[in-house]
C-alpha positions as CSV (number, residue, x, y, z in Angstrom):
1,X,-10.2,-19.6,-9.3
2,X,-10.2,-18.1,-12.7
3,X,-9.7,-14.7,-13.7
4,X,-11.3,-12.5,-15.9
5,X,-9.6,-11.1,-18.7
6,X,-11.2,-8.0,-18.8
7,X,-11.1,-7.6,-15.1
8,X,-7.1,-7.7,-15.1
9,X,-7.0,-5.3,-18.2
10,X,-9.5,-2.7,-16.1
11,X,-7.2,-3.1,-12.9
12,X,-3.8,-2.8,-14.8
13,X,-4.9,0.5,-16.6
14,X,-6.4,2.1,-12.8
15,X,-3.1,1.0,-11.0
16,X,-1.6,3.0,-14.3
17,X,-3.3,5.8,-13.9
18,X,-2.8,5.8,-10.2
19,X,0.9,5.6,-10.7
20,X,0.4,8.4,-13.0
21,X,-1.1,10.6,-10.8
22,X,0.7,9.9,-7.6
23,X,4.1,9.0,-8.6
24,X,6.1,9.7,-5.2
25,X,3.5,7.3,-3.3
26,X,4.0,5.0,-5.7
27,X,7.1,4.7,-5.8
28,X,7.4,4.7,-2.0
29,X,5.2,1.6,-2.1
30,X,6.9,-0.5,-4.7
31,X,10.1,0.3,-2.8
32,X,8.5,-0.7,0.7
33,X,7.5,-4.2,-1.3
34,X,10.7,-4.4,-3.3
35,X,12.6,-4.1,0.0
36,X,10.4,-5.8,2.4
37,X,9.5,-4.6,6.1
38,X,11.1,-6.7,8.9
39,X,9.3,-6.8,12.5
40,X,9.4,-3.8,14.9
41,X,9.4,-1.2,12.1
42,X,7.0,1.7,12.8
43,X,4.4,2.4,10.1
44,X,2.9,6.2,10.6
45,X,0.0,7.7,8.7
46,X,-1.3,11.1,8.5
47,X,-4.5,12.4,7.0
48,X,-5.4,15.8,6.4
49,X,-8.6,16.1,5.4
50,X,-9.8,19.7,3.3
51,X,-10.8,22.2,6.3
52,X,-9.7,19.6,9.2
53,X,-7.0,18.8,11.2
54,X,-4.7,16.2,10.4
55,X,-5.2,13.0,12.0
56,X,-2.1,10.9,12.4
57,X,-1.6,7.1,13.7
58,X,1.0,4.5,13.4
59,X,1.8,0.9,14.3
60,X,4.7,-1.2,15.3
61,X,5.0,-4.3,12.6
62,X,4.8,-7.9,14.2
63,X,5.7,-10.7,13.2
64,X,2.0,-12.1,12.9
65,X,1.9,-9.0,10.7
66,X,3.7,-10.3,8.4
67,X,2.6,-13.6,8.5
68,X,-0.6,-12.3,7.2
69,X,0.6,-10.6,4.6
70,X,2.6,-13.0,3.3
71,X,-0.8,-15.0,3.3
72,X,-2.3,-12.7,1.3
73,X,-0.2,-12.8,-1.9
């Protein structure tokens, strides 16, 4: 599979520009990647939406996790 020139450029300059504006999430992911995440660790998420309450949920990595992602590079 090919890819096109023009489509990297477009999705080098957003992931840019998201670094940009979100710099400590950014950085959390790149160290998450740089450092790996081994079975059993606990992955938690919270959104808070404008006017709502925030709605939290998390997940215990498997193995079969990672598998997959591993996959998917």
């Amino acid at each position: 599979m090919n890819a096109n020139p023009q489509n990297i450029m477009q999705f080098m300059a957003a992931i840019g520009t998201f670094k940009n504006n979100h710099p400590k999430f950014a950085g959390f992911i790149e160290h998450l990647i740089r450092t790996g995440v081994t079975e059993d660790t606990v992955i938690e998420i919270t959104v808070t939406k404008p006017g709502e309450e925030p709605m939290t949920t998390n997940m215990k990595v498997k193995q079969s996790d990672i598998e997959l992602f591993k996959s998917l590079k």
